[in-house]
DSSP file (Angstrom, degrees, kcal/mol; ACC not computed):
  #  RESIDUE AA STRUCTURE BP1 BP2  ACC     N-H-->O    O-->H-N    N-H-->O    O-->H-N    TCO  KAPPA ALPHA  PHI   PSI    X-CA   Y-CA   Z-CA
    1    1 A X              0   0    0      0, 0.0     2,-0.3     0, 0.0    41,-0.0   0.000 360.0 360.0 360.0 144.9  105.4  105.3  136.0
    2    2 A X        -     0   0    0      1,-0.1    39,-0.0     3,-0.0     0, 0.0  -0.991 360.0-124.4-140.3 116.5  103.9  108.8  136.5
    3    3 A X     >  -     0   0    0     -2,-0.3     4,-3.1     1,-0.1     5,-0.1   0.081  33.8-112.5 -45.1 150.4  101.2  110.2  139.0
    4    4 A X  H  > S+     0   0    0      2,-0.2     4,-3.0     1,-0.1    58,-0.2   0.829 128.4  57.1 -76.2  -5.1   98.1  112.1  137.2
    5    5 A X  H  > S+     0   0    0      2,-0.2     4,-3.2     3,-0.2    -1,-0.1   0.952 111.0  42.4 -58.3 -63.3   99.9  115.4  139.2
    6    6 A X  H  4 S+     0   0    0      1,-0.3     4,-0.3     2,-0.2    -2,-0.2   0.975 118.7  46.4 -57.7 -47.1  103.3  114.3  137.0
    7    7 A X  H >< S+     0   0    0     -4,-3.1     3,-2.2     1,-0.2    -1,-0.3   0.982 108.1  53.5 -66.7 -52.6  100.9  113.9  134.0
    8    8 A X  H 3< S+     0   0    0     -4,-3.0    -2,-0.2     1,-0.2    -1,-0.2   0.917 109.2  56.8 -10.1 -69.1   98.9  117.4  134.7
    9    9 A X  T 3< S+     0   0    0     -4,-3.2    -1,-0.2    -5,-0.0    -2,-0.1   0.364  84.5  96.5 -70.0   0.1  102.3  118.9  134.6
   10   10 A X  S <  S-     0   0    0     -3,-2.2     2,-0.1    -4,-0.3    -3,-0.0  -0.393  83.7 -88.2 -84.7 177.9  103.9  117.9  131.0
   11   11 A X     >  -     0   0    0      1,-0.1     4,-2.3    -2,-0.0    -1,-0.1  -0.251  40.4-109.2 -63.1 154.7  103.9  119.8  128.1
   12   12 A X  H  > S+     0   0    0      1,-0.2     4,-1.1     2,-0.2    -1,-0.1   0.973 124.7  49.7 -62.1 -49.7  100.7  119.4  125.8
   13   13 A X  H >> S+     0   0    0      1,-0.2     3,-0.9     2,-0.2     4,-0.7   0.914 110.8  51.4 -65.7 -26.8  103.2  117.4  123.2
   14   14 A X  H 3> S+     0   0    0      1,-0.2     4,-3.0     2,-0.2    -1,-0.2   0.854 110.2  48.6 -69.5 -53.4  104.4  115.2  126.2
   15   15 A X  H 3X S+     0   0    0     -4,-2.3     4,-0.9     2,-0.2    -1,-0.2   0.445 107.8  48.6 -43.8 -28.0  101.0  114.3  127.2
   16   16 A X  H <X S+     0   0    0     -4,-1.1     4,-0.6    -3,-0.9    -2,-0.2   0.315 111.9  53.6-126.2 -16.4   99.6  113.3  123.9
   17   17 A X  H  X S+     0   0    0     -4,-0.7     4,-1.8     2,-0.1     3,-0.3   0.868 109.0  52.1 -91.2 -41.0  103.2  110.8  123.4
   18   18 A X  H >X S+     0   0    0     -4,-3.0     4,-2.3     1,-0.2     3,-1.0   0.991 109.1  47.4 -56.1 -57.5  102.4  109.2  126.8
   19   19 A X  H 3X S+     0   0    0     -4,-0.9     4,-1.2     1,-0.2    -1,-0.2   0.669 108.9  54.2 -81.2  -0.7   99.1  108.5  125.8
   20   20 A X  H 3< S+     0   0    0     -4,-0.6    -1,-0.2    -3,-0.3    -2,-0.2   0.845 117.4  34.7 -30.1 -64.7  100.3  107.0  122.4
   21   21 A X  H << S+     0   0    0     -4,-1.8    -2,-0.2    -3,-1.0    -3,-0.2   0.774 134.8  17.6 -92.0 -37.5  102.7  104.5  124.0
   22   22 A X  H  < S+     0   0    0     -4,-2.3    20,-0.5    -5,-0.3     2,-0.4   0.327  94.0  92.0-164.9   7.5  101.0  103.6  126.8
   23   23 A X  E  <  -A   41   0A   0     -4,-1.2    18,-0.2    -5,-0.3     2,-0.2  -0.955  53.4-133.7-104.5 147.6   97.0  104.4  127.2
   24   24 A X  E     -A   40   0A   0     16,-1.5    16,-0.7    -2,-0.4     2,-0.5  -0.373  17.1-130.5 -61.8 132.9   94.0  102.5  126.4
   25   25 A X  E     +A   39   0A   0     14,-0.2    14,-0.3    -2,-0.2     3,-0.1  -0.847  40.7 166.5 -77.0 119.6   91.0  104.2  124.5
   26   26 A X  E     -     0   0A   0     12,-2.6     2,-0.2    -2,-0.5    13,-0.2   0.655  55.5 -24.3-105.6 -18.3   88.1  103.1  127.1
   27   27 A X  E     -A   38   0A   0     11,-1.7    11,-0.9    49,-0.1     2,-0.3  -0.897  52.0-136.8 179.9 143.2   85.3  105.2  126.0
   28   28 A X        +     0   0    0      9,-0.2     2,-0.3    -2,-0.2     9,-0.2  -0.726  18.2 171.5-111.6 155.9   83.9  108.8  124.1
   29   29 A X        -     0   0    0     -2,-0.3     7,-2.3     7,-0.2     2,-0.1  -0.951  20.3-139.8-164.0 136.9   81.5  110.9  125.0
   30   30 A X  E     +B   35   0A   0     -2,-0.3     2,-0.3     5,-0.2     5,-0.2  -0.715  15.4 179.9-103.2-176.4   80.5  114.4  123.4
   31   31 A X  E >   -B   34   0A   0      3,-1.1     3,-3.1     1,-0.3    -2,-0.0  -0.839  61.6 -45.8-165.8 159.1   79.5  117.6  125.2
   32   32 A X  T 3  S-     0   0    0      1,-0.3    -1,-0.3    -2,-0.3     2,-0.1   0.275 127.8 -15.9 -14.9 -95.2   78.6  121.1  123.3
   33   33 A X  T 3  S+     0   0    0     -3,-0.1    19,-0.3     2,-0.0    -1,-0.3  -0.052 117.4  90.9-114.9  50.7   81.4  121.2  120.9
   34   34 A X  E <   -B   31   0A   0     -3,-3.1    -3,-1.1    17,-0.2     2,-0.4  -0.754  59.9-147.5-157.4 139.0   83.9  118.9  122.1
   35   35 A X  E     -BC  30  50A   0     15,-0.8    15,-1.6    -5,-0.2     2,-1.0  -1.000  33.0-160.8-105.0 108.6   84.3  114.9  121.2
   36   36 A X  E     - C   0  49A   0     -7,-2.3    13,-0.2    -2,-0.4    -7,-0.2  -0.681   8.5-169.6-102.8  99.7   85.7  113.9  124.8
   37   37 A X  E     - C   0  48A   0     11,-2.5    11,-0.9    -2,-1.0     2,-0.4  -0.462  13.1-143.2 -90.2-169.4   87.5  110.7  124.7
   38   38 A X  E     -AC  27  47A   0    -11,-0.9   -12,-2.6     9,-0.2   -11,-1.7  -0.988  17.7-177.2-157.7 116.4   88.6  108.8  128.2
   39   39 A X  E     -AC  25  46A   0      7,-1.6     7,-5.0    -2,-0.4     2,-0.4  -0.878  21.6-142.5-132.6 130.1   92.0  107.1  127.8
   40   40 A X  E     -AC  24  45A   0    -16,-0.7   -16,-1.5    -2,-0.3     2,-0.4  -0.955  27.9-178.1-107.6 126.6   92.8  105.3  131.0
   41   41 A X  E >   -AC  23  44A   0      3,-1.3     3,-4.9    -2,-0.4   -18,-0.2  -0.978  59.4 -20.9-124.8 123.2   97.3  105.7  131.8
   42   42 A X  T 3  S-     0   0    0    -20,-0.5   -38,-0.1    -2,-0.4   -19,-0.1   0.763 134.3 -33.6  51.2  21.5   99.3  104.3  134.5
   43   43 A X  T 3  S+     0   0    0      1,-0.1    -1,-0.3   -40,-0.1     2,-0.3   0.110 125.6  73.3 118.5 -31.9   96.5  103.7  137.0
   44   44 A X  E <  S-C   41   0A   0     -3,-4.9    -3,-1.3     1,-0.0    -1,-0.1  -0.952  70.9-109.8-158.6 159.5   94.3  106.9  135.9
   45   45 A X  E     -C   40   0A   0     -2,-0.3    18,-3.4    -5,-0.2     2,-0.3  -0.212  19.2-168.7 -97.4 161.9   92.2  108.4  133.5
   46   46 A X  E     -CD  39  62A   0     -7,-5.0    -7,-1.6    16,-0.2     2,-0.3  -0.853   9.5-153.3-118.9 160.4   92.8  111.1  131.4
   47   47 A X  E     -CD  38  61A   0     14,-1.0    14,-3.0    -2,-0.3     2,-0.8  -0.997  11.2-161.6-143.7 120.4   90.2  112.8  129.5
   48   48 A X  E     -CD  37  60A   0    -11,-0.9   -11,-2.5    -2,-0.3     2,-0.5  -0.853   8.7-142.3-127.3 152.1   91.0  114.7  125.9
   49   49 A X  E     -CD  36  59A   0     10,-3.1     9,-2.7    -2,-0.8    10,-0.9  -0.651  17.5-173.4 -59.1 105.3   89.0  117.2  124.2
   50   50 A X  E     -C   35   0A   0    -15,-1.6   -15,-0.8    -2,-0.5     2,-0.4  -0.843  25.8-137.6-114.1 161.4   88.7  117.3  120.7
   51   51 A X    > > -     0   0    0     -2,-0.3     5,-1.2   -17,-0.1     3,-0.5  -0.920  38.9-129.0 -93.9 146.6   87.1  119.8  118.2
   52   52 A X  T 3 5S+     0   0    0     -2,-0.4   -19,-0.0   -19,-0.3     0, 0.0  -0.449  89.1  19.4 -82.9 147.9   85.3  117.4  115.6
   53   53 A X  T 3 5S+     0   0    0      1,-0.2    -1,-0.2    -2,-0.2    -2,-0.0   0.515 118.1  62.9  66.7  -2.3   86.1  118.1  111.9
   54   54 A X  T < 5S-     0   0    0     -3,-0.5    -1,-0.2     2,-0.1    -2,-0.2   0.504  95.1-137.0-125.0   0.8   89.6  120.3  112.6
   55   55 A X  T   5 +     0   0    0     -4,-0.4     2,-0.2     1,-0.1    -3,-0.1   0.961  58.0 154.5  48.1  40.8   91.2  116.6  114.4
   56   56 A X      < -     0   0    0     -5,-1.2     2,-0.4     0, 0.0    -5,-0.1  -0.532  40.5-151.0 -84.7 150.2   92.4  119.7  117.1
   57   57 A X        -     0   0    0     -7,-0.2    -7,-0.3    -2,-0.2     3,-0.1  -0.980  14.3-175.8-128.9 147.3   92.9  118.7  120.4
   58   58 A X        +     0   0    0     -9,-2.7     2,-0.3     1,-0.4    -8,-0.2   0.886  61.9   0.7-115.5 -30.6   92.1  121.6  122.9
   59   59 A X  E     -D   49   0A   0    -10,-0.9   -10,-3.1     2,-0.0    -1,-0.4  -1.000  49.1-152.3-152.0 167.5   93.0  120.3  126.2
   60   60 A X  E     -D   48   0A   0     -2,-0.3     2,-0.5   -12,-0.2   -12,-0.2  -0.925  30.0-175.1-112.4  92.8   94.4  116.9  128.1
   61   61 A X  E     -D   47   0A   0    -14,-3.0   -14,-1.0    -2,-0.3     2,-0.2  -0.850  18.4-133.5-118.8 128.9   93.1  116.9  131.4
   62   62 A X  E     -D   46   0A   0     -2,-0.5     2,-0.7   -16,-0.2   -16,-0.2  -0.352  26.3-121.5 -28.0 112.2   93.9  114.3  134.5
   63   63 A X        +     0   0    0    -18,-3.4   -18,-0.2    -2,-0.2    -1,-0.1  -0.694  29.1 179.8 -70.9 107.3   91.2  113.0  136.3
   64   64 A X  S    S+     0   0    0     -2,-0.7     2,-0.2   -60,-0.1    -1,-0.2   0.277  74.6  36.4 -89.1   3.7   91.4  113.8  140.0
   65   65 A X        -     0   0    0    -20,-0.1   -20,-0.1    -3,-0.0     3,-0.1  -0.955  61.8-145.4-144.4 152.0   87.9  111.9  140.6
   66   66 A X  S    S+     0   0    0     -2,-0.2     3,-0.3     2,-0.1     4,-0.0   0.312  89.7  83.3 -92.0  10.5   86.0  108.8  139.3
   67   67 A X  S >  S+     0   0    0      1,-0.3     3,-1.8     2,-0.2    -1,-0.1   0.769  76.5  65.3 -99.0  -7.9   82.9  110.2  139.5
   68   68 A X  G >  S+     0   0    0      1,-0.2     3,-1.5     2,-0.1    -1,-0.3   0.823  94.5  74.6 -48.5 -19.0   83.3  112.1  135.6
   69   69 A X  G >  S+     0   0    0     -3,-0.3     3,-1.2     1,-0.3    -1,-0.2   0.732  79.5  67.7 -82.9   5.0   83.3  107.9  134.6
   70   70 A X  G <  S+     0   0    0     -3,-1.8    -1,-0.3     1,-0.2     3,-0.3   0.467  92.5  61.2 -86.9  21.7   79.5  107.9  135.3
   71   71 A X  G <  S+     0   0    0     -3,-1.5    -1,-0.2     1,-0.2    -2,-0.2   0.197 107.3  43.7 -78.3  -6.5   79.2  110.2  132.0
   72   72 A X  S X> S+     0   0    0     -3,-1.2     3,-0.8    -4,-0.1     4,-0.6   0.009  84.4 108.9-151.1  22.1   80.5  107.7  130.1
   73   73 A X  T 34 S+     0   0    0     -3,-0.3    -2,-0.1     1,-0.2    -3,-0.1   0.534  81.0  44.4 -30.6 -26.1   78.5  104.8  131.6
   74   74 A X  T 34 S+     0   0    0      1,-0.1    -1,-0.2     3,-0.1    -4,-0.0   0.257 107.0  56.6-114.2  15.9   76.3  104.1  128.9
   75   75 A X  T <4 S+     0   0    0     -3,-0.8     2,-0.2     2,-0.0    -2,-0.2   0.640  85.0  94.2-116.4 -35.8   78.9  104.3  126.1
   76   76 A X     <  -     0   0    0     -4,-0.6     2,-1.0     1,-0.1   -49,-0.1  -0.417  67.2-149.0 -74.7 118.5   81.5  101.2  127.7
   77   77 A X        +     0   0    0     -2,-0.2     3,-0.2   -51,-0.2    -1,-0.1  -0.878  31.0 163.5 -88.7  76.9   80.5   98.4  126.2
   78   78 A X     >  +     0   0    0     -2,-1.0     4,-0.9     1,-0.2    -1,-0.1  -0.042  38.2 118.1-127.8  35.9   81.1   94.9  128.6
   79   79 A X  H  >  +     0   0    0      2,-0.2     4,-1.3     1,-0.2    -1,-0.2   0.893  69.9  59.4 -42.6 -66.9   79.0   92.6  126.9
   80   80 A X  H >4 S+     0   0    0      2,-0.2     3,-2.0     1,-0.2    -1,-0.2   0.969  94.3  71.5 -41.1 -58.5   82.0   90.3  126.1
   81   81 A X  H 34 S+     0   0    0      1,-0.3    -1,-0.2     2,-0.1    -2,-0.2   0.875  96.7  55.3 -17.1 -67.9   82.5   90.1  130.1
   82   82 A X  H 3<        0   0    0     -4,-0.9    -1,-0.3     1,-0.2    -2,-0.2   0.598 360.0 360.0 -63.0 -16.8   79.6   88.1  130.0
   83   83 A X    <<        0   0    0     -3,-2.0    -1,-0.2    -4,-1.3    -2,-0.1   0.319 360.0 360.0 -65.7 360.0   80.2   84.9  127.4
């Protein structure tokens, strides 16, 4: 298991095979030209950037706070909770 510091620190290809194997999709969100999904790993979320239409990713970044997950409040879906 790996800290989001130890996650910060890989290589971009290193980063995008941890979250392969071993993160959860929880949620998307877009901002100007960026699709931003939120992949929760080991205990904490990671947030990556994409450009839409070139399937690019332009950055992986750790989250060092929870308060970016109220940006993505209205997208998380937890209807099923309730049945």
């Amino acid at each position: 298991m790996i800290t989001s510091l130890d996650f910060q620190n890989l290589t971009e290809d290193l980063k995008s095979y941890v979250l392969l194997n071993n993160g959860q999709h929880v949620a998307e969100r877009n901002y100007g030209i960026y699709s931003i999904q939120l992949y929760c790993v080991y205990g904490f979320f990671v947030e990556v950037y994409y450009l839409p239409g070139s399937d690019e990713i332009d950055q992986i970044l750790a989250l060092n706070s929870d308060e970016i997950l109220n940006l993505y409040l209205d997208s998380i879906d937890i209807s099923n909770i309730y049945m």
